[in-house]
N, C-alpha and C positions, 0 to 999 in steps of 0.2 A: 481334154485340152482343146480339141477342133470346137468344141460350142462357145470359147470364152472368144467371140470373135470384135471385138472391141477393143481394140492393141489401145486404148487409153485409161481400162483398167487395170492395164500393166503394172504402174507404180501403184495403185490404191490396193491393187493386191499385197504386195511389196510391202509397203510401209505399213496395213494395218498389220500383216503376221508381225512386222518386225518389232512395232512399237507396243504391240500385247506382251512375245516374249521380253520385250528391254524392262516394260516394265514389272515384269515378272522375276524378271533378273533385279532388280533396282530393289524391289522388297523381299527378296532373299538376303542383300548383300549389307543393305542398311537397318531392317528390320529383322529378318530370321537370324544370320549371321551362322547358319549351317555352316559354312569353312570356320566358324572359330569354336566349335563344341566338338564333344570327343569324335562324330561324325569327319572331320576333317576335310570337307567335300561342299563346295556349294551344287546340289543335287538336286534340289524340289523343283527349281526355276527347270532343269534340262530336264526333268519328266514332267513337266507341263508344258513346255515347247514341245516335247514329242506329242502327246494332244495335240497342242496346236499343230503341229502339221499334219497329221491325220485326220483333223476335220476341216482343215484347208484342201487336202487331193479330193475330199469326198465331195464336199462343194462342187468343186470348181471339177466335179468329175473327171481327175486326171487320175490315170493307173500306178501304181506303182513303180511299172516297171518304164513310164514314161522319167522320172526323177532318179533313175539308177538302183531303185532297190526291188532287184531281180535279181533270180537264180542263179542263173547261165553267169559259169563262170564264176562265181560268185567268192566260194572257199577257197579257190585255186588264186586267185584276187586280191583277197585279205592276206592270205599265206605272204605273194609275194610283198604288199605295203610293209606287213611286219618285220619283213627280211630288207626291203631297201631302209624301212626305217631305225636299224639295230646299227644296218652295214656304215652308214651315216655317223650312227653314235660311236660303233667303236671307232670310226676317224677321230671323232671330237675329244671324248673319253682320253684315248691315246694324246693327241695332242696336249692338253691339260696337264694331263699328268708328267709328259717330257716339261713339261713349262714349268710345273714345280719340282720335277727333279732338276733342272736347272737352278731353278736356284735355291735346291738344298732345301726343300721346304716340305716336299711328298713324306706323307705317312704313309697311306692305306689307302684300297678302295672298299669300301662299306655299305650294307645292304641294309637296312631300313625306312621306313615309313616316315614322309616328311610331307608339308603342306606348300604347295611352293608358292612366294610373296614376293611382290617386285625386286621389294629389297632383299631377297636373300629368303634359302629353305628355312621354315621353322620344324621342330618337333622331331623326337629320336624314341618311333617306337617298331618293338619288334613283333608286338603279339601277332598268331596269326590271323587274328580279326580284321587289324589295319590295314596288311596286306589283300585282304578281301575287298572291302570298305574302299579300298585304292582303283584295286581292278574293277570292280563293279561298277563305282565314281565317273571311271573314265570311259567304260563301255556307252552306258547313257551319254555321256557328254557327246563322245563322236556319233552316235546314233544322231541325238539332237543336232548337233551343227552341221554337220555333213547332211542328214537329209534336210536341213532348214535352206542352208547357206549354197552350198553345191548343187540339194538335189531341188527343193523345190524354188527357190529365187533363180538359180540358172536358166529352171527351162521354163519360166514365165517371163521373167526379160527378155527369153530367145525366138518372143511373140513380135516384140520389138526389134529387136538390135542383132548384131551378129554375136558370136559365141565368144567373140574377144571379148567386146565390150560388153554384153552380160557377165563376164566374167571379171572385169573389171570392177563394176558395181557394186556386184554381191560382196567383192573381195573387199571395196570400201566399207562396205556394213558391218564386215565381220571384224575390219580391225577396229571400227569403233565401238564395236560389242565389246573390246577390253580394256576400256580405258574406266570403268564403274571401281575397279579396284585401286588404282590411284587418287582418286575423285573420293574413294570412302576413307583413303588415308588421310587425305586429307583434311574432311571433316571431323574425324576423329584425331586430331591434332597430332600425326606421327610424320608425316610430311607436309614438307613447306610448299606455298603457292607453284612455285621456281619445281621444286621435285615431281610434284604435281603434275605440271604442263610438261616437263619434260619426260617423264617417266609415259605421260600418256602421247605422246609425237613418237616415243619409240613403241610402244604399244600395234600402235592405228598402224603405222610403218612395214614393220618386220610383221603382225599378225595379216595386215592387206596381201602383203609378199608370200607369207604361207598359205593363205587362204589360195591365192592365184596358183600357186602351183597345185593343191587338191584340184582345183577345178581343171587343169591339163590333163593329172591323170583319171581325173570321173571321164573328161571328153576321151582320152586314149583307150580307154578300158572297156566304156559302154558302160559302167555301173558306178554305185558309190562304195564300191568293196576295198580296191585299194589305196585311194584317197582314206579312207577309215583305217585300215592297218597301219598307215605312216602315222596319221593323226595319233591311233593311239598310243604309240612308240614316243612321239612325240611330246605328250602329253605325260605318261605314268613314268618312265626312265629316268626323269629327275625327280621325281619322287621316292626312287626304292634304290638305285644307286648313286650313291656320291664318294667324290675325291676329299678324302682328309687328310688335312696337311697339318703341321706340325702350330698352326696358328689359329687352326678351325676347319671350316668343310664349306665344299662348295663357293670358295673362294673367287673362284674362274668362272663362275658358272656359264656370266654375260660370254665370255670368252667361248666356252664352250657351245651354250645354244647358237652365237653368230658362225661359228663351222658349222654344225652339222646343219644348218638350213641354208647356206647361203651355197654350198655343196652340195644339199639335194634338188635346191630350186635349180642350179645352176644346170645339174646333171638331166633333172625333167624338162626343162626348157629347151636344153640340146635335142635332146632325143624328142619332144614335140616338131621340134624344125626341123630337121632330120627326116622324121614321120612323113609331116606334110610336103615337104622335097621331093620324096618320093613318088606322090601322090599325082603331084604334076605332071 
């Protein structure tokens, strides 16, 4: 990191990783179409961004353990992301389901393999391949976004800027890294212009919002272990369980993801201020 001394290759670092992986992401989503084959996963694009980031740290000769992926601490780390990230859900989970037994609506809670789509989960499978396929899916995923997004855009804008607002940035990147899946509905004539823009303003939004909270707890932690535990929680938990209710599943779901992030963010952002309070 100390030889990249040119704080003006900040952003061209920045934007060429970003706009290799987007477009790597772009011919997954519109030409491979891996989320819609029995795979159920768009996955090539996030293990070719792991590449790209590993011949990005080599470059630009930065360690590993300079972008948070180091030892120390490391499992002890992950353990807790997966435990704040479950504790979250069963708030949301809970929630949900008092809301359709109010009104008379709660079936069941049900454990299989689904693909999740703006509009709503597709697909009811149980084999245990898809379960695999699921876990695996999203292991890569947060490998790739957490080291892309957290670990190595953070501490290259933190050449430039302070940690807030590198944090800020990154966090814009990553929520427009989700807006490719409304934009492909689109052209594939399942949503309207209107669903479209707005499905992707909540997208950029609430994924900016979660992104910034990863990057509090990479900065609390010292590593990308438990930013990656929440993620992953985040990520596979609406896939393997859902609330079905007497009309269908997953009904709530919007309902559902707005608690448990807007009450994990809420809860890391205390406890960051908090942190730094102290400090002073």
């Amino acid at each position: 990191m100390e030889k990249m001394q040119n704080k003006q290759k900040v952003w061209s670092v920045v934007l060429t990783v970003y706009l290799v992986c987007f477009v790597f992401r772009l011919l997954e989503y519109f030409v491979l179409r891996t989320d819609k084959t029995v795979i159920g996963e768009a996955v090539v694009h996030k293990i070719l961004g792991i590449g790209v980031l590993f011949l990005a740290i080599r470059t630009l000769q930065i360690r590993g353990s300079e972008i948070g992926l180091c030892r120390k601490h490391f499992g002890n780390n992950v353990i807790k992301g997966l435990g704040f990230g479950i504790a979250t859900f069963v708030l949301a989970y809970g929630a949900e389901v008092v809301l359709q037994m109010i009104k008379g609506n709660f079936d069941s809670l049900q454990v299989y393999v689904s693909t999740y789509a703006v509009d709503g989960n597709v697909g009811n499978r149980t084999a245990w391949i898809f379960f695999l396929i699921c876990i695996l899916g999203n292991v890569i995923n947060v490998v790739m976004e957490e080291g892309i997004f957290r670990g190595l855009f953070g501490k290259v804008l933190e050449r430039k800027y302070s940690f807030i607002v590198s944090a800020f940035f990154a966090s814009i990147l990553f929520g427009v890294w989700h807006v490719v899946g409304p934009v492909r509905n689109y052209f594939d004539g399942t949503m309207s212009m209107g669903g479209m823009i707005a499905n992707s303003l909540m997208l950029v939004g609430t994924s900016a919002l979660v992104g910034f909270k990863f990057a509090l707890l990479t900065k609390m932690t010292g590593n990308l272990a438990m930013a990656m535990g929440d993620h992953f929680v985040n990520n596979t938990i609406v896939n393997l369980l859902h609330v079905v209710s007497k009309t269908g599943a997953d009904e709530l779901m919007t309902v559902r993801l707005t608690i448990a992030q807007s009450v994990s963010c809420v809860v890391v952002l205390v406890y960051y201020l908090v942190k730094c309070h102290k400090k002073e």
